[in-house]
C-alpha positions as CSV (number, residue, x, y, z in Angstrom):
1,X,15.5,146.2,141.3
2,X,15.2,149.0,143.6
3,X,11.6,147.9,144.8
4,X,13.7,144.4,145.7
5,X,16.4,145.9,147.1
6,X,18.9,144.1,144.7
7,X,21.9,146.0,144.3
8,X,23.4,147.5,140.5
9,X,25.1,150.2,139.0
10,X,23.2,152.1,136.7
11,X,24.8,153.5,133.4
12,X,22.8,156.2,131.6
13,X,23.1,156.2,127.7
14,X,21.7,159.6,126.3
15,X,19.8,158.6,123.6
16,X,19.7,160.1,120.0
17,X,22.9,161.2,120.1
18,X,25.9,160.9,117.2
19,X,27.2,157.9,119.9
20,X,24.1,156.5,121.5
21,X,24.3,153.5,118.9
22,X,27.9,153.0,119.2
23,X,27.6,152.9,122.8
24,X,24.7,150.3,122.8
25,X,26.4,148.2,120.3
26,X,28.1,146.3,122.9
27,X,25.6,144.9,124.1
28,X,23.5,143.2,121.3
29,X,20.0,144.5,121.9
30,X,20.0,146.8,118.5
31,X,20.4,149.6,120.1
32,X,17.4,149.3,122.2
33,X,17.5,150.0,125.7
34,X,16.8,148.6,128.5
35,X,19.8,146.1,129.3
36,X,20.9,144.3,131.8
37,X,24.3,143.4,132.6
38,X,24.7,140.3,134.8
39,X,28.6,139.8,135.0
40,X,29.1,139.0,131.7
41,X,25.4,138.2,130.1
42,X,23.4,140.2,128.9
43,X,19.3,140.4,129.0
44,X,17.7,143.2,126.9
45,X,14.3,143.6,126.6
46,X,12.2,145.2,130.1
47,X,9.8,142.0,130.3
48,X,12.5,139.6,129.5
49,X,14.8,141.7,131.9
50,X,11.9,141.6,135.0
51,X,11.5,137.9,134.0
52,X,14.9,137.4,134.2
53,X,15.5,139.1,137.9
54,X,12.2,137.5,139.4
55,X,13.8,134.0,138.5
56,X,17.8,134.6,139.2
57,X,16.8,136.9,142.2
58,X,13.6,136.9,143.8
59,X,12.6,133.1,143.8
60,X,10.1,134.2,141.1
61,X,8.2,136.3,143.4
62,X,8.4,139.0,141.0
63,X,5.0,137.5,139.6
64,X,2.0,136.9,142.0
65,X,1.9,133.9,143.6
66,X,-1.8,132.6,143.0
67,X,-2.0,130.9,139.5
68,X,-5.0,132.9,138.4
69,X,-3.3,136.2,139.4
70,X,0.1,135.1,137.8
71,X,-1.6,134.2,134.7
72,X,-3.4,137.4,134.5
73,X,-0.7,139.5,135.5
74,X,1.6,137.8,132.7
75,X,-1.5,138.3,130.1
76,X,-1.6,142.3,130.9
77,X,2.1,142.5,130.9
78,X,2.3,140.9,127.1
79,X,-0.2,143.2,126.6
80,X,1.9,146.3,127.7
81,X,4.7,145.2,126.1
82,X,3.2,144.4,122.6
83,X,0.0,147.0,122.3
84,X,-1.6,150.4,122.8
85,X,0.8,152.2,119.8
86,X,-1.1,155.3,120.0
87,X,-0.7,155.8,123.1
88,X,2.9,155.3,123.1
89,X,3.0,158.0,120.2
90,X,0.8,160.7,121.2
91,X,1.7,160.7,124.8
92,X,5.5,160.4,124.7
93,X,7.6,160.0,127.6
94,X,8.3,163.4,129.1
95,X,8.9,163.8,132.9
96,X,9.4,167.4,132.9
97,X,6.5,168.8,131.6
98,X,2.7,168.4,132.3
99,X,0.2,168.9,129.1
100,X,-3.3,169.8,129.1
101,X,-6.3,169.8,127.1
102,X,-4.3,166.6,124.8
103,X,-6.7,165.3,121.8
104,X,-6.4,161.8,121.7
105,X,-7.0,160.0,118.6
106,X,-10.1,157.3,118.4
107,X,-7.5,154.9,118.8
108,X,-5.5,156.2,121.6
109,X,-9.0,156.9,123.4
110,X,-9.3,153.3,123.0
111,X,-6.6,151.8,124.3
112,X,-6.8,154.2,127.1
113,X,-10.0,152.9,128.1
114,X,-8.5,149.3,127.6
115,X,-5.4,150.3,130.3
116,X,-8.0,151.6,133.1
117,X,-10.6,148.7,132.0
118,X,-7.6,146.3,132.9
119,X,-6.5,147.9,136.1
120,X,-10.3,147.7,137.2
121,X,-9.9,143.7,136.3
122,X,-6.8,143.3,138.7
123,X,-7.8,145.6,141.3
124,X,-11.3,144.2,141.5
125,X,-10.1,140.5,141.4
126,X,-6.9,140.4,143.0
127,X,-5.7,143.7,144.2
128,X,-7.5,143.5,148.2
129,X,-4.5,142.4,149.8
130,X,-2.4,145.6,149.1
131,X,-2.4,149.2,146.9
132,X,-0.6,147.3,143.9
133,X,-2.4,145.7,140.8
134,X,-2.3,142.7,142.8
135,X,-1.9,143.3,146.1
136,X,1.5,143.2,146.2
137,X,4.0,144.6,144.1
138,X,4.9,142.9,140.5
139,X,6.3,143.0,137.4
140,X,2.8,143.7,135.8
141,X,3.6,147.4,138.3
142,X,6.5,147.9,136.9
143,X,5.1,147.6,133.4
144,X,2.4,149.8,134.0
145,X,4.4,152.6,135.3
146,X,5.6,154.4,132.8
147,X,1.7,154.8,131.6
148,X,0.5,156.1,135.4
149,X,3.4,158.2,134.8
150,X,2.0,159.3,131.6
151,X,-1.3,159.4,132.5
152,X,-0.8,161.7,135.2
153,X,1.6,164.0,132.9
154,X,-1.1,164.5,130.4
155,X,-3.8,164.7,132.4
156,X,-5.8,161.9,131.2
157,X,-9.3,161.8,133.2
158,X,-9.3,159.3,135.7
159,X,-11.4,158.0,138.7
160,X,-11.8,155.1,141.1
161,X,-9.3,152.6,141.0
162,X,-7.2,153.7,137.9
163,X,-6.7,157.3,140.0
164,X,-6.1,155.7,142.7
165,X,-3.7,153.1,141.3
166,X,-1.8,156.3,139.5
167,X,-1.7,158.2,142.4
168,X,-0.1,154.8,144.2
169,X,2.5,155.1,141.6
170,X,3.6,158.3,141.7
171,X,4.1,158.2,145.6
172,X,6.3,155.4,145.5
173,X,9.6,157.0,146.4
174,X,11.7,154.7,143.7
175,X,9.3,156.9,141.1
176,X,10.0,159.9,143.1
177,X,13.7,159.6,143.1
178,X,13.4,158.3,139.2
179,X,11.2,160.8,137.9
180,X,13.8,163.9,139.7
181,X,16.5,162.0,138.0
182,X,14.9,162.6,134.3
183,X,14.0,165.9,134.9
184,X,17.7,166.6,135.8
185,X,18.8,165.0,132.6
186,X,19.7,168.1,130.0
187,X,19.1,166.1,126.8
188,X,15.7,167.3,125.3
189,X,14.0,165.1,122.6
190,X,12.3,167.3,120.7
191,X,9.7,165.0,119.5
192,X,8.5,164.6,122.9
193,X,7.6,168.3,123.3
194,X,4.1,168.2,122.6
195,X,3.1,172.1,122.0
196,X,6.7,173.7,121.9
């Protein structure tokens, strides 16, 4: 939204708190966050969200426009949204911190090589018109942020265009501003502080 330039308010739910479910239950997601709050309906769900904004507010440029690209830039979005489990779980979320010397699991080595073996694909195919996966920036960039992020934060070995791509990421002042934002946050999840 801030990439597009469309305006919102943003309110910040700590989560894993005694009210963080109460608070969410307004807004039938189960408790899951992201939502979105469009007057009165409600979109939960951060692809059905993006979908959601690229249709009601960009003129569905949020996807690329060439069929190929959007096609591929759907597939690898699906594929964020629904795969690489391991890496979700042994490199958690954490802004404030930067980790070294991380063992991956087999599997999480897998799917890392899977994530930089599919921004090769879109950067190789489609990506010659700008710094983004394709070109331009999409929804398939805002899916794959929070990985660059992690990426960089765990120091997962990276050359060519996946260290480029990351290195995109984190300049983009949106990131900047969000990623001083959760490192002003006082919560602490516990879970997600790997060696403490």
């Amino acid at each position: 939204m801030k990439h597009f330039s469309i305006d919102f308010t943003e309110l910040r739910i700590p989560l894993f708190t005694d009210t963080t479910d109460q608070e969410l239950e307004a807004y039938f997601s189960d408790c899951k966050v992201p939502i979105l709050q469009d007057g009165a309906f409600v979109v939960w769900d951060s692809l059905s969200i993006l979908e959601y904004l690229s249709e009601q507010y960009l003129d569905a440029k949020g996807w690329p426009e060439a069929v190929k690209a959007r096609a591929l830039a759907r597939s690898i979005s699906a594929e964020m949204h629904s795969s690489f489990p391991n890496v979700r779980n042994e490199l958690p979320m954490n802004c404030r911190k930067s980790f070294h010397d991380i063992k991956l699991s087999p599997e999480a080595t897998r799917e890392v090589a899977r994530i930089k073996a599919l921004w090769r694909k879109c950067r190789t195919e489609y990506g010659g018109q700008g710094e983004w996966l394709f070109g331009q920036y999409s929804i398939a960039d805002a899916m794959y942020a929070p990985i660059a992020l992690r990426f960089a934060g765990y120091g997962i070995a990276l050359m060519g265009f996946e260290r480029t791509y990351v290195e995109t990421v984190l300049a983009h002042p949106n990131i900047v501003q969000w990623m001083a934002a959760g490192k002003a946050e006082k919560e602490i999840i516990a879970a997600d502080e790997i060696g403490t």
